[in-house]
PADOGU-128046 format. One record per residue (C-alpha): residue number from 1; y, x, z. Coordinates in steps of 0.02 Angstrom, whole numbers, plus 32768, in hexadecimal, padded with zeros to 4 digits. Example, Ala and Ser with C-alpha at 12.3 -4.5 7.8 and 13.67 -1.06 7.14 Angstrom:
// residues 2
[1,[7F1F,8267,8186]];
[2,[7FCB,82AC,8165]];
END
This chain:
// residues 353
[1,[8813,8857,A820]];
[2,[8818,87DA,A8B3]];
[3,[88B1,875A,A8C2]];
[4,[8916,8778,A94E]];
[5,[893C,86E1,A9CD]];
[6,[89E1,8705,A99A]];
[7,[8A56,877C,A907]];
[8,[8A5A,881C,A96C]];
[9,[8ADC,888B,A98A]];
[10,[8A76,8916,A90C]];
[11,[8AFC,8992,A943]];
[12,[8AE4,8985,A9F5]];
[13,[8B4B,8A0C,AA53]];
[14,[8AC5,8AAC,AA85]];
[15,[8AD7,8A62,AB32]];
[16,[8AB0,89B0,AB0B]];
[17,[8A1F,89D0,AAA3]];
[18,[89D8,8A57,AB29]];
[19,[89E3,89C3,AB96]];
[20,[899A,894A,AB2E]];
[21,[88FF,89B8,AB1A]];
[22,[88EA,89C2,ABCE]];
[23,[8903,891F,ABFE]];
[24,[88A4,88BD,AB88]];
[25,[87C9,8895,ABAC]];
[26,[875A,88DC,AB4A]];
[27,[86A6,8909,AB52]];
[28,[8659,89AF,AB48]];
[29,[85BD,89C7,AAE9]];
[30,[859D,8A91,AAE6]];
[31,[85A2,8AC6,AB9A]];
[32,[851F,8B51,ABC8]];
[33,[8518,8B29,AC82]];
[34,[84BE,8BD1,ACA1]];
[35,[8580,8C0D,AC5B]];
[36,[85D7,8BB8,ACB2]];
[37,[85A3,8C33,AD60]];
[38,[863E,8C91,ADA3]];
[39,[8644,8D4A,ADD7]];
[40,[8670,8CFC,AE70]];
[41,[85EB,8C86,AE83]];
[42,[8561,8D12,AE3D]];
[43,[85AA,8D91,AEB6]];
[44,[8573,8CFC,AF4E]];
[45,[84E3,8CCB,AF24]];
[46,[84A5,8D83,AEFA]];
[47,[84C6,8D9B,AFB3]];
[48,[8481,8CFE,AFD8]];
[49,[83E4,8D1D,AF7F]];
[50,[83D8,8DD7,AF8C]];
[51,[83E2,8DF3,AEF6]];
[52,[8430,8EB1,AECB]];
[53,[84A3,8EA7,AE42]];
[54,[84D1,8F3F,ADCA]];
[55,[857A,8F2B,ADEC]];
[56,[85E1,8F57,AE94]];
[57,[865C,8ECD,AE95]];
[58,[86A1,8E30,AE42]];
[59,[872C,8E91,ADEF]];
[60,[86B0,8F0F,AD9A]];
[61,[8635,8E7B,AD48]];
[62,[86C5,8E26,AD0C]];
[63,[8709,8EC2,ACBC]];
[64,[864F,8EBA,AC5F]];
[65,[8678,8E23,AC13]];
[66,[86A4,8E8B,AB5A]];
[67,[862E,8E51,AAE0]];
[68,[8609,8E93,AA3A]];
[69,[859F,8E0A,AA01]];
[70,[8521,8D8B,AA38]];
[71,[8490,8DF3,AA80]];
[72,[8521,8E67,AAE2]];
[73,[855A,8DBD,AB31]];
[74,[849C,8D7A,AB4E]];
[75,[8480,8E2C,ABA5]];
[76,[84F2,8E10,AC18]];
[77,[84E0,8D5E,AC39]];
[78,[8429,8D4C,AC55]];
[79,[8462,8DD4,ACEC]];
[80,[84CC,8D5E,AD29]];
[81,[8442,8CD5,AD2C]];
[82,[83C6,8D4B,AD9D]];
[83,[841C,8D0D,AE3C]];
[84,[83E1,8C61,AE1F]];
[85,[8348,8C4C,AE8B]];
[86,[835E,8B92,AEE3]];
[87,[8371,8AE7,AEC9]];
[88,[8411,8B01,AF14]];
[89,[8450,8B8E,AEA7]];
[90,[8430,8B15,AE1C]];
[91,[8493,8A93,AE66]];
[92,[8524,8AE5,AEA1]];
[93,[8555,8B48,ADF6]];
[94,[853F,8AAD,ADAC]];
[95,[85B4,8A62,AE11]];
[96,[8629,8ADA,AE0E]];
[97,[863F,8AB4,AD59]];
[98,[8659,8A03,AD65]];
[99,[86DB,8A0F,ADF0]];
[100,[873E,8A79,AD4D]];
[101,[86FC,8A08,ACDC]];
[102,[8750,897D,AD36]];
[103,[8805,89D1,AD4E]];
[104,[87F9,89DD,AC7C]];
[105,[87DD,8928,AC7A]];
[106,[873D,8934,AC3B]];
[107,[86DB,8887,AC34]];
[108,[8633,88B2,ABFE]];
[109,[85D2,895F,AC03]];
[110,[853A,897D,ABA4]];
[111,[84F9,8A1E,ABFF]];
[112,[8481,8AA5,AB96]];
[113,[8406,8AE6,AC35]];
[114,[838F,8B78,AC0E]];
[115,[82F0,8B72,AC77]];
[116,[8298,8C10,AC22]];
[117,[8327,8C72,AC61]];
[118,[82DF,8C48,AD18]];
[119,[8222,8C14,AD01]];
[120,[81F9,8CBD,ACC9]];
[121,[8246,8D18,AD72]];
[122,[81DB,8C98,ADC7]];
[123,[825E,8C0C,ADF3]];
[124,[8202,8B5B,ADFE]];
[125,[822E,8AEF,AD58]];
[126,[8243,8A67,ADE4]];
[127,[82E9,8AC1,AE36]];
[128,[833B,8ADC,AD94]];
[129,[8335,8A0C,AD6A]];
[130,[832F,89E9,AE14]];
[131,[83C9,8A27,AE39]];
[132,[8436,8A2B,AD8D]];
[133,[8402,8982,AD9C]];
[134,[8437,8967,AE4C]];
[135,[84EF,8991,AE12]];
[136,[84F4,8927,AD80]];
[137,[84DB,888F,ADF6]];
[138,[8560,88D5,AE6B]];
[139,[85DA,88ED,ADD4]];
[140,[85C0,8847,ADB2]];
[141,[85CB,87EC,AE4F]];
[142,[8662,8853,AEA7]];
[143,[86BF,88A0,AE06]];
[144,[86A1,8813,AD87]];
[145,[864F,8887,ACFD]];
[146,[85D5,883F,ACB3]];
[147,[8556,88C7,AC9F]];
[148,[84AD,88E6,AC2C]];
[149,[841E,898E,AC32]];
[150,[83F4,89D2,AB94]];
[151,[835B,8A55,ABAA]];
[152,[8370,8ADA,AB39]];
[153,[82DE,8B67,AAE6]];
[154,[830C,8C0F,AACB]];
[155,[82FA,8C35,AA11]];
[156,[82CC,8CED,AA42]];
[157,[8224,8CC9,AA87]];
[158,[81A8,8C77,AA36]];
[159,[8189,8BBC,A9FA]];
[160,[80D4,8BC6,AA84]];
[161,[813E,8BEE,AB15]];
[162,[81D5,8B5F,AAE1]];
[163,[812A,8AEA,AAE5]];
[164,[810D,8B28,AB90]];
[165,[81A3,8B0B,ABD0]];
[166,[81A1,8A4E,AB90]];
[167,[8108,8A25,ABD0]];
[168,[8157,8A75,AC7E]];
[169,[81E2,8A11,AC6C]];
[170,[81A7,895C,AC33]];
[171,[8175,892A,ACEE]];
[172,[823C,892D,ACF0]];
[173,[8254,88D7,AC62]];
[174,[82AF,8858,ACC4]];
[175,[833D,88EA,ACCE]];
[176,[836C,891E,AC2A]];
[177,[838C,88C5,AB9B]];
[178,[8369,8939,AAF6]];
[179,[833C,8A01,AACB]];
[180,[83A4,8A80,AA77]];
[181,[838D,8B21,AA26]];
[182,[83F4,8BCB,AA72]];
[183,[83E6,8C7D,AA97]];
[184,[83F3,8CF7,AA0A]];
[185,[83FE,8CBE,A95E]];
[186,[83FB,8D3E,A8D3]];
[187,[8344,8D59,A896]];
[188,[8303,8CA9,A8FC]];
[189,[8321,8C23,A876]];
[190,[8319,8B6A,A8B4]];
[191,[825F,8B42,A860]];
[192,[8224,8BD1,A8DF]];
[193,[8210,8B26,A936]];
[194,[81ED,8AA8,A8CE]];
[195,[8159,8A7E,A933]];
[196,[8194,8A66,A9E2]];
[197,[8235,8A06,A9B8]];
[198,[81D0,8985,A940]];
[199,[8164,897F,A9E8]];
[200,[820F,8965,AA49]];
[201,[824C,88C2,A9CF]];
[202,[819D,8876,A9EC]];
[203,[81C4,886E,AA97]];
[204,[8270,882C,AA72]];
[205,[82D1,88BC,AA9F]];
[206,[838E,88D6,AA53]];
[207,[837B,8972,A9E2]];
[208,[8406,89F4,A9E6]];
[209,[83FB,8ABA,A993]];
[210,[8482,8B4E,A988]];
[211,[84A1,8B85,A8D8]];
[212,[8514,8BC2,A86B]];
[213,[8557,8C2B,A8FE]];
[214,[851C,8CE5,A8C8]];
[215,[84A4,8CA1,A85C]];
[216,[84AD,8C7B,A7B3]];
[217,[84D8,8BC8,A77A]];
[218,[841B,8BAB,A751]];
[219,[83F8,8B9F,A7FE]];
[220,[8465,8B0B,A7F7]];
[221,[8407,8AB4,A771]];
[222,[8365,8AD3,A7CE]];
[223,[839E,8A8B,A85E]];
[224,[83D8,8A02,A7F9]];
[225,[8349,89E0,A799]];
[226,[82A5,8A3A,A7F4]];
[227,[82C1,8A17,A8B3]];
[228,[8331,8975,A879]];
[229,[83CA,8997,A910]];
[230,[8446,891E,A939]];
[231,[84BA,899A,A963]];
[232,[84E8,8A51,A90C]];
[233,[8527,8AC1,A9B6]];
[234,[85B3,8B35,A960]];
[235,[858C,8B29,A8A5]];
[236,[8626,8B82,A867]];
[237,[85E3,8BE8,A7F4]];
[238,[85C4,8B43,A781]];
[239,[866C,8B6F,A73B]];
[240,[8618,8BEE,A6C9]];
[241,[85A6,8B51,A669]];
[242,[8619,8AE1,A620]];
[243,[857A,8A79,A602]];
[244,[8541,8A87,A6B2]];
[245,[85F6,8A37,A6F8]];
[246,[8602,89AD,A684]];
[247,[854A,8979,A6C3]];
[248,[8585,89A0,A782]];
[249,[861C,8915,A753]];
[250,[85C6,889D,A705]];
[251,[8547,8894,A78B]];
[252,[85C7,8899,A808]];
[253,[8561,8935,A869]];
[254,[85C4,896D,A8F9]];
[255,[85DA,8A27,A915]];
[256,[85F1,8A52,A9C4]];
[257,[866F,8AE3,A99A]];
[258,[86AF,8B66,AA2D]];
[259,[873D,8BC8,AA0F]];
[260,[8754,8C3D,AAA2]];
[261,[869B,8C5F,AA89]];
[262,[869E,8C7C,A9D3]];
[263,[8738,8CFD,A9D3]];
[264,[86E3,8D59,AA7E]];
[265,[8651,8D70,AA1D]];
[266,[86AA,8DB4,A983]];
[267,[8672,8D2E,A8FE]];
[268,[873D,8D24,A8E6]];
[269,[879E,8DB4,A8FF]];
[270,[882C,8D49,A956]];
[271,[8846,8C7D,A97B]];
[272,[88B2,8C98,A8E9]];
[273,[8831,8CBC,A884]];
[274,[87D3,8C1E,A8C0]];
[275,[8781,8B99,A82C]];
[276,[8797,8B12,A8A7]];
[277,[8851,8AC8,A83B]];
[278,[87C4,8ADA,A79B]];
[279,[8747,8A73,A7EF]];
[280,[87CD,89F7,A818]];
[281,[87FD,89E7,A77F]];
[282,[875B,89E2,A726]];
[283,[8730,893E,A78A]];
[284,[8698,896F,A7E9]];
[285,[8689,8935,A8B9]];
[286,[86B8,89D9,A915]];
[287,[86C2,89D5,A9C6]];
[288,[8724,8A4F,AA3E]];
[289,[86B2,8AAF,AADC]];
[290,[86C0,8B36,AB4C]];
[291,[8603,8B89,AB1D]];
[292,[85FA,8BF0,ABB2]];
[293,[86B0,8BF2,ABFB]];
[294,[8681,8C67,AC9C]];
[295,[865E,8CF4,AC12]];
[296,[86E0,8CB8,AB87]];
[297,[876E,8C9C,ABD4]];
[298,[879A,8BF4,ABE4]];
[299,[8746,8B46,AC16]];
[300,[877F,8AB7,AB93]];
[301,[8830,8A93,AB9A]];
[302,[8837,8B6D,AB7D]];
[303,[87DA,8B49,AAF9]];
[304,[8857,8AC1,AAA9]];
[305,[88E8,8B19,AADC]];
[306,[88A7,8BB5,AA98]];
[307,[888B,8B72,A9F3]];
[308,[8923,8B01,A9DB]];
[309,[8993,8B86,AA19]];
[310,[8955,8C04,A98E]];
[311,[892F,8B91,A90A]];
[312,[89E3,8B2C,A8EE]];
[313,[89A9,8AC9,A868]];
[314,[8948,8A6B,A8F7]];
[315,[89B6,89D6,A93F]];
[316,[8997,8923,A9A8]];
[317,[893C,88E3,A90A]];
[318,[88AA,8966,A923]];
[319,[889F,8968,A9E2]];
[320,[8883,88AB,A9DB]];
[321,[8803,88B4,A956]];
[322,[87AF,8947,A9C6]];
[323,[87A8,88D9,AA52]];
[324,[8754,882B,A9EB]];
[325,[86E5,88B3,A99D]];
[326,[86B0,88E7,AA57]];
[327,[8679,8846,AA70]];
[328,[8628,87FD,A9D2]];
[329,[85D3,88A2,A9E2]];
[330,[8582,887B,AA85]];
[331,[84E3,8844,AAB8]];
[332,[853C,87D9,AB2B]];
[333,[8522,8708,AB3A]];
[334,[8593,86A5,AABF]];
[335,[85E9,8641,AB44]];
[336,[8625,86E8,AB8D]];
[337,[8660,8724,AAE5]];
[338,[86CC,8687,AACA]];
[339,[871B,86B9,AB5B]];
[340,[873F,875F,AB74]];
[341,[87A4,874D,AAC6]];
[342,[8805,86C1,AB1F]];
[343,[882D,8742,ABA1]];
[344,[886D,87C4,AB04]];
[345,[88BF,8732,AAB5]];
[346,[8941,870D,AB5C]];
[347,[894E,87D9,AB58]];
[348,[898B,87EA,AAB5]];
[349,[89F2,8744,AACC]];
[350,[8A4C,87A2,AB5C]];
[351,[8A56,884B,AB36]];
[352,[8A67,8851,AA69]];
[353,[8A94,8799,AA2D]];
END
């Protein structure tokens, strides 16, 4: 584990460490953006859009939000996406996220964007870049996150139509930065596409993949070895190969691990339940996210307070390791890096030194 600037204070007060968790930068790597979309803001740009909804008020599709697993969520939430028809849908969800983002002192957002969701109701790949992209560069200039696109296939249709949409996408190359694999896991193993992510490094494209969320940890070790990721998204379920976390250790692979998202979707039955204190232990680069927060609960400080609120064993030690992990983690410059865990560094100095 990471050295802290300082000795800390491991038994913070609740209210000290609460603080600490909110106050100190970190990046977040697992951040649906699609997710992210607020009864609220569905409800306006339904009416917006015309777009009739199945449900008669905010109140009522908020109530929906009880999920007994992954494909009840992903019912639900590709709903939720049908009201985003323009440019300028794109842009403001997305920047209704980082204006959150940027109250939980988040420093760097990596943002998952699914343009099958929208290019098969007929939505221009163009307005879904255009304008996620359109956000990031606002984020950046008036909120000072730095912000990155990752363009993500869903593992639920085929490997032809994930070719498709990268050859839609590549005349916006300029806007995202890698690919990642999402939607519903069980019976979609990683080497599903081995093809179009070894066609995604050629073109020197970051390589990201969810495993090891519902599915088994094999799917982790494909990802690993058959579409070569840089990144596991969740990867919890490595606790169940001893094998499979020593190699996640020793290569230093960061799991991008979501606790509100991973108890709402029942792969714990409580936080308390949660392997993230295991991981911890066990050495490997786990980073904290919100997932989708409009549909789990919580944006990312929930997410650490949740967990370190339920899971006592947790103290400074581990929220400052979280934190460095967030940004080794990154795809982010190294400059930047250097100096975001300056910033942590005067946090912890102040708050738990």
């Amino acid at each position: 584990m990471n050295d802290l600037p300082r000795d800390p204070l491991v038994a913070l007060p609740r209210d000290r460490l609460v603080a600490l968790l909110r106050e100190m930068p970190k990046a977040e790597l697992h951040i649906h953006i699609e997710g992210s979309l607020e009864p609220e803001l569905i409800f306006k740009l339904a009416q917006r859009n015309g777009v009739a909804l199945a449900y008669p008020n905010v109140e009522a599709l908020r109530a929906a939000y009880a999920f007994s697993d992954l494909q009840s969520f992903l019912d639900i939430y590709y709903a939720g996406a049908s009201v985003l028809l323009k440019e300028a849908d794109f842009f403001e969800m997305a920047w209704a996220y980082f204006e959150r983002a940027a109250a939980d002192n988040v420093v760097h957002a990596e943002l998952f964007f699914d343009p099958q969701t929208h290019t098969a109701r007929g939505v221009a790949i163009e307005d879904v870049i255009v304008g996620l992209a359109h956000a990031c560069r606002r984020a950046h200039a008036e909120l000072g996150i730095s912000a990155s696109l990752i363009l993500c296939f869903l593992r639920h249709l085929s490997e032809d139509a994930a070719f498709a949409t990268l050859e839609q996408a590549l005349p916006y190359r300029d806007h995202f930065i890698g690919v990642g694999l999402d939607s519903s896991e069980r019976g979609h193993p990683p080497e599903k596409f081995a093809r179009v992510f070894a066609r995604c490094r050629e073109l020197g494209l970051h390589v990201v993949a969810h495993a090891g969320e519902e599915g088994p940890p094999a799917y982790i070790w494909n990802a690993l070895d058959v579409l070569k990721v840089e990144r596991i998204d969740h990867g919890v379920r490595c606790v169940e190969d001893p094998a499979l976390v020593q190699r996640l250790a020793a290569e230093r692979m960061p799991l991008t691990v979501c606790p509100l998202s991973n108890v709402r979707l029942r792969v714990y039955g409580s936080m308390a339940e949660h392997a993230l204190p295991a991981l911890l232990d066990a050495g490997l680069c786990v980073v904290l996210n919100s997932d989708d927060p409009a549909y789990f609960g919580g944006y990312i400080n929930e997410n650490f307070v949740a967990a370190f609120e339920a899971l006592p064993q947790l103290d400074a030690r581990h929220a400052y390791t979280l934190a460095r992990n967030s940004f080794e983690a990154s795809f982010a410059p190294a400059a930047d890096k250097q100096r975001w865990r300056r910033e942590l560094d005067a946090v912890f100095t102040r708050l738990a030194g």
